[in-house]
C-alpha positions as CSV (number, residue, x, y, z in Angstrom):
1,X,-88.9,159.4,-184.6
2,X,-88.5,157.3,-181.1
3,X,-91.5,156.5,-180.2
4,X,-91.7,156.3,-176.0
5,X,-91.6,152.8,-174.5
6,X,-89.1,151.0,-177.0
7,X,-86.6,149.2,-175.8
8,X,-83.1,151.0,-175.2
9,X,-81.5,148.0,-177.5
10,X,-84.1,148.0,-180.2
11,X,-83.6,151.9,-181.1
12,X,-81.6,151.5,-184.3
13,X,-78.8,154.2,-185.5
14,X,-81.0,156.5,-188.0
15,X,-83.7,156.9,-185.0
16,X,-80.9,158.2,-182.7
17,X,-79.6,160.2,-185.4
18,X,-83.1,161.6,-186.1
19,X,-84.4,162.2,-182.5
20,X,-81.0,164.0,-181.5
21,X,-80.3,166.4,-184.5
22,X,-84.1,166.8,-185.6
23,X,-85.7,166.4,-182.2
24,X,-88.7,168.8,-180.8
25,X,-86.1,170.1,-178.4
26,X,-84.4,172.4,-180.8
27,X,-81.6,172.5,-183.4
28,X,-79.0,170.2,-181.9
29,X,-77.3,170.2,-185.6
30,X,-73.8,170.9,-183.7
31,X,-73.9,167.0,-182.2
32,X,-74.0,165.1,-185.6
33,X,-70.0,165.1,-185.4
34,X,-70.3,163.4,-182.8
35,X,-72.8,160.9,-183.7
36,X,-70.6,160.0,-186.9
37,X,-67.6,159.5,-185.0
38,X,-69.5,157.0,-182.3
39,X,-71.3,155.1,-185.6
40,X,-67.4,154.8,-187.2
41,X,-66.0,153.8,-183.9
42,X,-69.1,150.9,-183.6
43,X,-67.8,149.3,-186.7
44,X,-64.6,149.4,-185.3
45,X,-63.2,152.0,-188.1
46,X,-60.9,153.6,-185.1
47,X,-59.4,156.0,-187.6
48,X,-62.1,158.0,-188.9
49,X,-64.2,157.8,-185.8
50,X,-60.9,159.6,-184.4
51,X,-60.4,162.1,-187.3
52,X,-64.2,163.3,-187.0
53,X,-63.2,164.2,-183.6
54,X,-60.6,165.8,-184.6
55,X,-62.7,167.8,-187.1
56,X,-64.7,169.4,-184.6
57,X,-64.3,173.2,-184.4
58,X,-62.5,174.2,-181.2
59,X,-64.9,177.1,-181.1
60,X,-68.3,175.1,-181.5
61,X,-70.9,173.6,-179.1
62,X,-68.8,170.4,-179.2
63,X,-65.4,171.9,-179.1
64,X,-65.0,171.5,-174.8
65,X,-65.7,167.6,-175.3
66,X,-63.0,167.1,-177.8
67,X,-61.0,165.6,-175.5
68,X,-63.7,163.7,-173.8
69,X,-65.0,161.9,-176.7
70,X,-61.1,161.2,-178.0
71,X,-60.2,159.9,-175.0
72,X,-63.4,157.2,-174.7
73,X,-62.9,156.2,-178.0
74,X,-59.4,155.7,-177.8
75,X,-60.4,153.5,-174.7
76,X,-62.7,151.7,-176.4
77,X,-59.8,150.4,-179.2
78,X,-57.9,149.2,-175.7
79,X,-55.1,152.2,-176.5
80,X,-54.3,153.3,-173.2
81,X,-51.6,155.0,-173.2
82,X,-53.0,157.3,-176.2
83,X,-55.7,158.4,-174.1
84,X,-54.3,158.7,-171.0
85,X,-53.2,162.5,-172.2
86,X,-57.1,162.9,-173.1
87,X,-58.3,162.0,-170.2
88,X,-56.7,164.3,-168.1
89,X,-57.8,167.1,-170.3
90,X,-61.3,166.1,-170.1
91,X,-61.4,165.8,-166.3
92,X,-59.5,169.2,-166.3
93,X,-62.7,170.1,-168.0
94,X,-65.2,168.2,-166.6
95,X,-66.1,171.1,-164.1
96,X,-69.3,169.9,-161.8
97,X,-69.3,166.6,-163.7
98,X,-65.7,165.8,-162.8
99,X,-67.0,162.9,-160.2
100,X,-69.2,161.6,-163.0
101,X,-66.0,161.9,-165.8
102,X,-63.5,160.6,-163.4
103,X,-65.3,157.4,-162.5
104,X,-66.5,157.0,-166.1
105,X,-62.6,157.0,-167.2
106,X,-61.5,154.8,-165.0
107,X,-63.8,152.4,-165.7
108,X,-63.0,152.7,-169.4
109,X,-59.3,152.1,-168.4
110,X,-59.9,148.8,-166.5
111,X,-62.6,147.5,-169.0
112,X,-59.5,148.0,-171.6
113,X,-57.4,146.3,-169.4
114,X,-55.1,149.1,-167.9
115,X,-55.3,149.3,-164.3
116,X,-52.4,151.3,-163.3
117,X,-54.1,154.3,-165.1
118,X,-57.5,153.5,-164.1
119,X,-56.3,154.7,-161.0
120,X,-54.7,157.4,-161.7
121,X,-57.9,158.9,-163.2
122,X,-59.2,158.5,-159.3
123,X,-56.5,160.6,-157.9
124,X,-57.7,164.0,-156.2
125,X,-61.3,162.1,-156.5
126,X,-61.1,162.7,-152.5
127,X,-63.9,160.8,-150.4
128,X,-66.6,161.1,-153.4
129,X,-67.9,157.5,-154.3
130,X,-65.6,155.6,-151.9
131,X,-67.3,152.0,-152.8
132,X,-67.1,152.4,-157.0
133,X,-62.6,153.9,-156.0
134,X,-62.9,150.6,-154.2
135,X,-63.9,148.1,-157.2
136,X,-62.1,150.3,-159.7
137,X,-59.0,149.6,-157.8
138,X,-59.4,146.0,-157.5
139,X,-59.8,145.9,-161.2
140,X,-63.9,145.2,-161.2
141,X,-65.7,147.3,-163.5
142,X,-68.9,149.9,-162.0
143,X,-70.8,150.8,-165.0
144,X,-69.8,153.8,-165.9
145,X,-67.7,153.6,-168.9
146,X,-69.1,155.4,-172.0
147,X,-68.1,152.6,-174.6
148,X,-71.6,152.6,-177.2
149,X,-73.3,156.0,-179.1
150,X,-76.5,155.9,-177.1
151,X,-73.6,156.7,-174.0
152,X,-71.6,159.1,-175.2
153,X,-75.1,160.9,-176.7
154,X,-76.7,160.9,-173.5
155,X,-73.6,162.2,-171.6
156,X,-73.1,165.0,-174.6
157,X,-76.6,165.9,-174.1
158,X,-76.3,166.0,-170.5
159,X,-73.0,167.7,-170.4
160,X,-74.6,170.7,-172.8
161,X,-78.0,170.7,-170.7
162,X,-75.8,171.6,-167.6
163,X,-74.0,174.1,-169.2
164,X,-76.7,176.1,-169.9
165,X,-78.4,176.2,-166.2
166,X,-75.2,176.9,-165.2
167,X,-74.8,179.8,-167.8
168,X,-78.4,181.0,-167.7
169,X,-78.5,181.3,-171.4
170,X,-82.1,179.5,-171.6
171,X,-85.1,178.4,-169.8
172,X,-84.5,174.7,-168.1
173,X,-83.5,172.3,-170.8
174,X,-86.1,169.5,-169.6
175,X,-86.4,168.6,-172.8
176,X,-83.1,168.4,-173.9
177,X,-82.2,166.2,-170.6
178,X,-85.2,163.9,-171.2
179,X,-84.0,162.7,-174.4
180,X,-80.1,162.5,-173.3
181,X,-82.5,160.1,-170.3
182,X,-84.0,158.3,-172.9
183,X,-81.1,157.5,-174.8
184,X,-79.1,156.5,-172.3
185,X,-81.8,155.5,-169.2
186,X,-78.6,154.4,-167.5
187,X,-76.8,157.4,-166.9
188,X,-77.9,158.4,-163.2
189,X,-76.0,161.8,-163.9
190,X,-79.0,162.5,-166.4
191,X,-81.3,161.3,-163.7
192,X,-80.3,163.7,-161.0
193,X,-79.9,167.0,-163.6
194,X,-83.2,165.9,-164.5
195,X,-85.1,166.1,-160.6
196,X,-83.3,169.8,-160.2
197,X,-84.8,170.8,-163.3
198,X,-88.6,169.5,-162.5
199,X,-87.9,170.8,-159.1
200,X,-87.8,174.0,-160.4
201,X,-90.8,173.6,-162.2
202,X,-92.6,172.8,-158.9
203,X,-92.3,168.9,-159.8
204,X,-90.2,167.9,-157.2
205,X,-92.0,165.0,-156.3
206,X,-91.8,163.7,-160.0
207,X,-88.4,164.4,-159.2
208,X,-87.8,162.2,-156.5
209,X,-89.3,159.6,-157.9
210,X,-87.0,159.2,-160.7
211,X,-84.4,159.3,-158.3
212,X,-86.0,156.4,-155.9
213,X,-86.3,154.3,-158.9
214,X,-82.1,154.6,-159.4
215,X,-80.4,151.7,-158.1
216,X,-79.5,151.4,-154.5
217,X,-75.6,149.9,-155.9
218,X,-75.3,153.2,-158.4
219,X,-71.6,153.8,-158.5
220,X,-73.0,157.7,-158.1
221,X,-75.4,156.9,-154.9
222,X,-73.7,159.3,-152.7
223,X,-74.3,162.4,-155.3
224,X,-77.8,160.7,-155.8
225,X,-78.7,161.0,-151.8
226,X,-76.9,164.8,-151.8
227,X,-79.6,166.0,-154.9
228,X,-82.7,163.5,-152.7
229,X,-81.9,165.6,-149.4
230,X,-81.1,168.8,-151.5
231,X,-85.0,168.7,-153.0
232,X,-86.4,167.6,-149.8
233,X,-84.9,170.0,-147.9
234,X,-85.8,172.8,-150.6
235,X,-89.3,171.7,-150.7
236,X,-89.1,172.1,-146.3
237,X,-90.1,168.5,-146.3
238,X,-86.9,168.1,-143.3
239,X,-88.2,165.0,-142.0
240,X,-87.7,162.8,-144.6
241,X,-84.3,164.8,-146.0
242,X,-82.9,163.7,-142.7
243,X,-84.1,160.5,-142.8
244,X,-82.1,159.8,-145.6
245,X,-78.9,161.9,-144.2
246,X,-79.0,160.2,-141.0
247,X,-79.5,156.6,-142.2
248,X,-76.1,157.0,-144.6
249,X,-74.4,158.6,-141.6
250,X,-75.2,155.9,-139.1
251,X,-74.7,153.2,-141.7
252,X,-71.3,150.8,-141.3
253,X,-68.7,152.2,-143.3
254,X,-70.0,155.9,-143.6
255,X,-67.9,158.1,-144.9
256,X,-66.9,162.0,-145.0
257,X,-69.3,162.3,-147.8
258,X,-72.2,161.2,-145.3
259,X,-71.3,163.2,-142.8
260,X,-70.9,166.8,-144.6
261,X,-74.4,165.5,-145.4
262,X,-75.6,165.6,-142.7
263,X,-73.9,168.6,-141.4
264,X,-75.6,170.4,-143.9
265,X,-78.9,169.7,-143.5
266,X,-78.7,170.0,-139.9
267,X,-77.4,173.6,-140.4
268,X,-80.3,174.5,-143.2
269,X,-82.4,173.1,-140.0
270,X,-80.7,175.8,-137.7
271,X,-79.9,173.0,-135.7
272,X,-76.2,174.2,-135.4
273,X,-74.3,172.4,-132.3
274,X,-75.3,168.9,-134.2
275,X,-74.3,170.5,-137.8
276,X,-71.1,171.1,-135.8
277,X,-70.7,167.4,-134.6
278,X,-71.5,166.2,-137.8
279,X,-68.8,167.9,-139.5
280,X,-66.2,167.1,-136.8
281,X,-67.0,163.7,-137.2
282,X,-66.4,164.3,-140.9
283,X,-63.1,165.7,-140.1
284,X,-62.1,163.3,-137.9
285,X,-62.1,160.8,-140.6
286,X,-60.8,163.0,-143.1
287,X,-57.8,162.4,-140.5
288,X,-58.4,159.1,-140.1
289,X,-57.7,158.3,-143.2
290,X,-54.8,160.8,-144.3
291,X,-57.3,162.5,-147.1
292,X,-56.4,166.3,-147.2
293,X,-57.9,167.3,-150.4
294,X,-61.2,168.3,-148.6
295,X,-59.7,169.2,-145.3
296,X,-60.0,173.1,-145.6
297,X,-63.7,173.0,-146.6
298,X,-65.0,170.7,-143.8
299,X,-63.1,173.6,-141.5
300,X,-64.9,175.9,-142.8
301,X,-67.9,174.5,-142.6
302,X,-67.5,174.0,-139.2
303,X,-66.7,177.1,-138.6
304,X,-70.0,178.3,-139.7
305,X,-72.2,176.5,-137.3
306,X,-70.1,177.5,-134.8
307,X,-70.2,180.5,-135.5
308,X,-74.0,181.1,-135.9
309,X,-74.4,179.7,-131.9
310,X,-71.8,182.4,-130.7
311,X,-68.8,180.2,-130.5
312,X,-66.6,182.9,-132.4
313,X,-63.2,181.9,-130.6
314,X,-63.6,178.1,-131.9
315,X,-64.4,178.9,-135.1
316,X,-62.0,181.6,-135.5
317,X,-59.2,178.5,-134.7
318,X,-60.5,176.3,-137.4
319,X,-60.5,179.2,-140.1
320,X,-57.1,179.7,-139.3
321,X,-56.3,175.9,-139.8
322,X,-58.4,175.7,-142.9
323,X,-56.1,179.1,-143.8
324,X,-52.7,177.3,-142.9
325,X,-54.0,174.4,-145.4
326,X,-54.8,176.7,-148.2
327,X,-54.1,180.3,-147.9
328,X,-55.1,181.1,-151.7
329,X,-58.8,180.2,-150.7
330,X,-61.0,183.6,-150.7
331,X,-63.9,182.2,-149.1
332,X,-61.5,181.6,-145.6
333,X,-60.1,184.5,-146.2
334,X,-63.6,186.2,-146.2
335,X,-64.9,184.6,-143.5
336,X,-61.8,184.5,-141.2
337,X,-61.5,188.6,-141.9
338,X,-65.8,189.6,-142.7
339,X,-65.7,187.8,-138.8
340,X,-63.2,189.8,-137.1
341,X,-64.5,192.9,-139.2
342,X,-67.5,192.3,-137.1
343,X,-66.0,192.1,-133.8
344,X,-63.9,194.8,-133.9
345,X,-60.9,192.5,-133.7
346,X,-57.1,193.1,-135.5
347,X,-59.2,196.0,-138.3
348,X,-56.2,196.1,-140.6
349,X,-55.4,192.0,-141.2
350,X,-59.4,192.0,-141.7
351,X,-59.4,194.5,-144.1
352,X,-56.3,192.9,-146.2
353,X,-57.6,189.6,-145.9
354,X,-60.9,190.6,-147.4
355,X,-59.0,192.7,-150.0
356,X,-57.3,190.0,-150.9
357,X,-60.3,187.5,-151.1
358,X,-61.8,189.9,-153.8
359,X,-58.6,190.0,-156.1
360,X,-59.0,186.6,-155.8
361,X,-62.8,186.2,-156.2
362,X,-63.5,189.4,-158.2
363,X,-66.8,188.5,-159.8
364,X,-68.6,187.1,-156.0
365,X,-70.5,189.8,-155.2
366,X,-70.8,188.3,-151.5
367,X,-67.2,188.9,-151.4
368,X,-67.1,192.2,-152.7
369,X,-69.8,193.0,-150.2
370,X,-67.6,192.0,-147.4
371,X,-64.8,194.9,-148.7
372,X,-66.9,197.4,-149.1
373,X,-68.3,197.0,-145.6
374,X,-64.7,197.0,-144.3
375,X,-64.1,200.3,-146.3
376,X,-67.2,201.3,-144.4
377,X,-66.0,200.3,-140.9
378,X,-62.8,201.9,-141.2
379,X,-64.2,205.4,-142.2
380,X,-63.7,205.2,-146.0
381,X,-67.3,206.0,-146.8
382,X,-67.1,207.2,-150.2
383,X,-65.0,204.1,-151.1
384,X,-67.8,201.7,-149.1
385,X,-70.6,203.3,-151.2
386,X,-68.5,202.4,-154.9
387,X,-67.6,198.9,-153.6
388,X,-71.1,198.4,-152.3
389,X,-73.2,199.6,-155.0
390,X,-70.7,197.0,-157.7
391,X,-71.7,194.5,-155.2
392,X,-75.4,195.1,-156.0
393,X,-75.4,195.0,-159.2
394,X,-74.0,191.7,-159.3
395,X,-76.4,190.3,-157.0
396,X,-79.3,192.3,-156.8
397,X,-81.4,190.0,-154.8
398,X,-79.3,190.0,-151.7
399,X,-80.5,191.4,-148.4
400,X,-77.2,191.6,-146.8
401,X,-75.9,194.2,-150.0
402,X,-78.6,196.2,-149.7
403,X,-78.9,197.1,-145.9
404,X,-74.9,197.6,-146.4
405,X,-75.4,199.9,-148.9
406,X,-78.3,201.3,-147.5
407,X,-76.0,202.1,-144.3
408,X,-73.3,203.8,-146.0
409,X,-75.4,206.2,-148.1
410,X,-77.6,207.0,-144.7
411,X,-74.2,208.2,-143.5
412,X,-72.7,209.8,-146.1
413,X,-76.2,212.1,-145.8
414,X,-77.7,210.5,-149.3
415,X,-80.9,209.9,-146.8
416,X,-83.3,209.5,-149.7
417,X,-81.1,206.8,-151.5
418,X,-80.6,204.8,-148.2
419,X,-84.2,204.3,-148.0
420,X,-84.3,203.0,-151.9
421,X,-81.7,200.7,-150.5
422,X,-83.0,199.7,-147.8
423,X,-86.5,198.5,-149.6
424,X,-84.7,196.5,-151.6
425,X,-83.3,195.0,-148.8
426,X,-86.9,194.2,-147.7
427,X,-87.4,192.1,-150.5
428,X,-85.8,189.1,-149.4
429,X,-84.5,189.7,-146.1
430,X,-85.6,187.3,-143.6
431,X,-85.4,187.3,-139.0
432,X,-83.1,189.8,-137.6
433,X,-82.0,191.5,-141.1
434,X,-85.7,192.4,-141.6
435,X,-86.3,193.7,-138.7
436,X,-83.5,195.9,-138.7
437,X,-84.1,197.0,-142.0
438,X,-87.7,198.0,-140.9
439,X,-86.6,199.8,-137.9
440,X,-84.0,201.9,-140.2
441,X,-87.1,202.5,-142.8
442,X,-88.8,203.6,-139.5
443,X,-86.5,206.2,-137.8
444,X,-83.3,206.3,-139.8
445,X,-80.1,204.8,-138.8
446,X,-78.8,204.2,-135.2
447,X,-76.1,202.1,-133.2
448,X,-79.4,200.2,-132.3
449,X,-80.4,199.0,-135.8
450,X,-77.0,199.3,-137.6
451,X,-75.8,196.6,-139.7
452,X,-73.4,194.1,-137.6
């Protein structure tokens, strides 16, 4: 059993063995593979480290790292050109830790002597972790390869913890993550998964403190500042989250990372013409520096401060560039047609663009929201109350749904459903959709109170 407080180095293979597959954190059976192949490939057998992998069910816990896990260990027997296939698969499949699995593979490739495919492994990496692109393409190493067992344990670990928040399958895996942060205490992927999860628990200042303690050089200290102001700003503590934004955004050599920064959390603090500046500054040097890969979602996000200070005509322009640049996306094409939905502009390109955002988006219930509303505003009320009520179920904590919905059955004459609607609304509607809301619950539905 580990016993809390040894040394990283001293922790000998049968401890590691025991802690992960017997641990108090449940049965993590499934990861012994894993452990055998990173034990073989530590005494250099390359072959049967290789063929465990290849063991692994497709179908199991382990199967979406197969790839992964091949690829690192192929890396760390310098054959390059073997992995490179891998590689690709696994940042294919990275999902939210493809920053983390990009970086970590191109450090693999240099530290094996292959620079030329180190930085292929950074391409569509996009402004994320400008300084560590920087050393990786002058050949210099950033700490991030996974070359040793406690490495690619703790990233496993991590890799399955974030599945299941993502999936909702199980309470937070603090456990789980605290041991993948004890095996590995240098993976600062661990670390930040790790201050979300206490934050949930109402530890966010534990939280933050693990992340203070990361180093200032981490090749990941962009993400690490983005989950800081994320906490900070979630625990209403704005003061210091935009301490930290601002400092990275007026530091030399800020980037477009810093900026969306701060254009977030100035828009979380409904301080909306500086959100706006902030992202056009971000822009700007998106421009500046030819890098198009983010290009549509700073637009966007433009859009929506300016939208929320009543500069419609503005924002409505930079949709339409961010549609030019990738008209596939359904959350343009819901925000471009939901905002001429609401002012009555061009009814029929709103309603197709919508349409077309939920056959694209069929399981985002805001999206689906936004069609049923446009059934509603062009008279197809029956339709509206379908759309609306599938929209509910799949986010039944919504205001916005439920006032929709609520609308539609007040005027299909379903009065005593509207109201059911309409308190459900209540629950978690906040400003001018609660007060509408009340004034429907009130008096019934009017142009007055109507939904916009």
């Amino acid at each position: 059993m580990l016993i809390l407080g040894t040394p990283p180095s001293l922790i000998s293979r049968p401890a590691i063995r025991s802690k992960a597959v017997k641990g108090d954190t449940g049965d993590l059976t499934f990861i012994e593979p894993l452990i055998n192949a990173w034990t073989a490939a530590e005494r250099g057998q390359a072959d049967i480290s290789l063929g465990t992998i290849d063991a692994i069910p497709t179908n199991s816990l382990l199967g979406p790292l197969k790839a992964e896990e091949r690829a690192f260990i192929l890396l760390k027997f310098r054959r390059t050109a073997e992995a490179e296939p891998f590689a690709r698969r696994a940042i294919g499949a990275a999902g939210g830790r493809e920053v983390r699995i990009r970086l970590a593979l191109a450090d693999a490739f240099v530290a094996a002597g292959d620079r030329a495919r180190a930085a292929i492994m950074l391409e569509g990496l996009g402004a994320d972790a400008p300084i560590a692109q920087q050393q990786i393409l002058a050949g210099r190493q950033i700490g991030q390869a996974i070359d040793t067992l406690p490495e690619a344990l703790g990233e496993a670990l991590t890799a399955f913890a974030a599945d299941l928040v993502r999936s909702q399958r199980a309470a937070a895996p603090i456990g789980l993550v605290q041991v993948a942060r004890y095996v590995d205490p240098q993976n600062s992927s661990t670390a930040m998964l790790l201050a979300l999860l206490l934050q949930d628990q109402g530890r966010a200042e534990e939280g933050l403190a693990i992340l203070r303690a990361l180093p200032r050089d981490d090749a990941l200290a962009s993400q690490i500042r983005d989950v800081q102001v994320r906490v900070l700003s979630d625990e209403d503590r704005f003061n210091e989250a935009y301490a930290i934004a601002a400092a990275a955004a007026a530091a030399p050599g800020a980037g477009i990372e810093d900026y969306s920064r701060l254009g977030s959390l100035l828009q979380d603090m409904k301080r909306y013409p500086e959100s706006a500046d902030a992202y056009d500054r971000a822009i700007a040097l998106a421009n500046a520096r030819n890098i198009k890969t983010e290009m549509w979602s700073l637009l966007l996000l433009r859009a929506s401060a300016l939208e929320e200070i009543n500069r419609w005509p503005e924002a409505r322009g930079l949709l339409e560039q961010a549609l030019q640049i990738a008209p596939e996306q359904p959350l343009i094409l819901n925000f471009l047609g939901y905002g001429k939905l609401e002012r009555g502009e061009d009814l029929d390109a709103a309603e197709a663009m919508i349409r077309k955002a939920s056959e694209l988006a069929p399981d985002d219930a805001s999206i689906t929201d936004s069609l049923g509303w446009a059934q509603y505003k062009r008279g197809k009320i029956a339709d509206a109350i379908a759309t609306l009520q599938t929209a509910a179920e799949k986010d039944p904590d919504q205001a916005e749904i439920h006032e929709h919905l609520g609308d539609a059955l007040f005027s299909s004459g379903r009065r005593f459903e509207a109201r059911f609607a309409w308190n459900a609304a209540l629950v978690t509607a906040e400003d001018k959709t609660a007060a509408r809301v009340k004034a429907k619950l009130a008096s019934g539905l009017t142009p007055a109170n109507a939904a916009p």
